[in-house]
C-alpha positions in Angstrom: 260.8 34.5 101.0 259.4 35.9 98.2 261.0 36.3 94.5 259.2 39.2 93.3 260.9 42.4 93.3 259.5 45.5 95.5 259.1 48.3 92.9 260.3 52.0 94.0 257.6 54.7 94.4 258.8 56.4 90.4 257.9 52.9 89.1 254.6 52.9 90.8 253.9 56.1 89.5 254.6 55.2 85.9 252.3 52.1 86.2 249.3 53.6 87.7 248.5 56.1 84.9 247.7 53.7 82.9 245.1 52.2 85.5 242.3 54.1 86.2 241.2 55.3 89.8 243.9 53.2 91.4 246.4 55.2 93.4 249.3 54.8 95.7 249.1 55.4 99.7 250.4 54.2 102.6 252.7 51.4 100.9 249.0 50.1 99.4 247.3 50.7 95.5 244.4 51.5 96.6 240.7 51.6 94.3 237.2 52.6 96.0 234.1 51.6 93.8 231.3 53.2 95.0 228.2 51.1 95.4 224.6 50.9 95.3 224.6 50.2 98.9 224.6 46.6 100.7 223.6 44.9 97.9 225.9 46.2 95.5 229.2 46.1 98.2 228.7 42.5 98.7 228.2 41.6 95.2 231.9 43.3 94.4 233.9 42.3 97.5 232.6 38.6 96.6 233.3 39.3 92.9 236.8 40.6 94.0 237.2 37.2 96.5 236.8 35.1 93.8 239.4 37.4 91.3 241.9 37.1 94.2 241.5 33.2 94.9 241.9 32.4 91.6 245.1 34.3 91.0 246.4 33.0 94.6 247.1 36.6 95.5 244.6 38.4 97.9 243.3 41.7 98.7 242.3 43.7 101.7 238.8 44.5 101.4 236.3 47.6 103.0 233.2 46.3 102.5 230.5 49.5 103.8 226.8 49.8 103.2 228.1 52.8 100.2 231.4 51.3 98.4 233.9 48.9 99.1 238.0 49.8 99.0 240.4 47.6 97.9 244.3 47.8 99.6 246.7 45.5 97.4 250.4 45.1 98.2 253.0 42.0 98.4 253.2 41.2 101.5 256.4 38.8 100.9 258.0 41.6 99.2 257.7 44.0 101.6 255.9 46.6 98.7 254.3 47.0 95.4 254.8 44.2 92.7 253.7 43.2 89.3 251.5 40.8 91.0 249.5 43.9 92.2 249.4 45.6 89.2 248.3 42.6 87.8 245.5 42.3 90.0 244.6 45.4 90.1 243.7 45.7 86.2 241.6 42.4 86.8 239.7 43.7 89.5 239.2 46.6 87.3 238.2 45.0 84.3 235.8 42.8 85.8 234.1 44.7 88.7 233.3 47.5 85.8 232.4 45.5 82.5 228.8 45.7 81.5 227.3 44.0 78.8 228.3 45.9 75.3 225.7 47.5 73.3 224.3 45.6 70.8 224.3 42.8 73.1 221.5 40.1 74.6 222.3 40.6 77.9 221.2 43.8 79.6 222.7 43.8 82.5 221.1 44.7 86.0 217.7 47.0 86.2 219.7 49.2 88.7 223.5 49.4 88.2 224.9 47.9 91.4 228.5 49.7 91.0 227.9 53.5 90.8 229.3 55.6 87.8 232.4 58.0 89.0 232.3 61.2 87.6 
């Protein structure tokens, strides 16, 4: 039995406009990052792997030749917790960052996580 608290849906809603593409459906936050294709899809669902080992708290993962979607939810908790939240702004700071201007690194020759517009 779990100890986190299940938010309710108003709570939800309050967090996630602070959090980018993420949105609520189906009892699941829910983030698509569109890729460069195969290349790019494995390179973020491993990325996000790792992310979610480390933390001990695990996504479901659609990994497709264009994008990969991300489903997060406490299972335990029968809903949406911090813990998702939580993860859900890693997952976002990390699968987006690219190297700041100014900087030595360059990044990749072709972006392997497409811009949204």
């Amino acid at each position: 039995m779990s100890t986190e608290q299940a938010l309710d849906p108003s709570e939800i809603e309050d967090r996630l406009r602070g959090l980018g593409r993420w949105r609520y459906h189906d009892g699941m936050l829910r983030r698509s990052f569109p890729t460069d294709g195969w290349r790019g899809s494995l390179l973020v669902a491993n990325a996000i792997g790792f992310l979610c080992e480390a933390a001990d708290h695990h996504a479901d993962l659609l990994v497709t030749w264009p994008r990969v979607e991300v489903r997060l939810a406490t299972h335990s908790a029968g809903g949406i917790t911090e813990k998702d939240f939580e993860v859900a702004r890693l997952i976002e700071s990390q699968i987006l960052w690219k190297p700041p201007a100014g900087s030595s690194l360059r990044g990749p020759g072709t972006p392997f996580v497409k811009e949204e517009r």
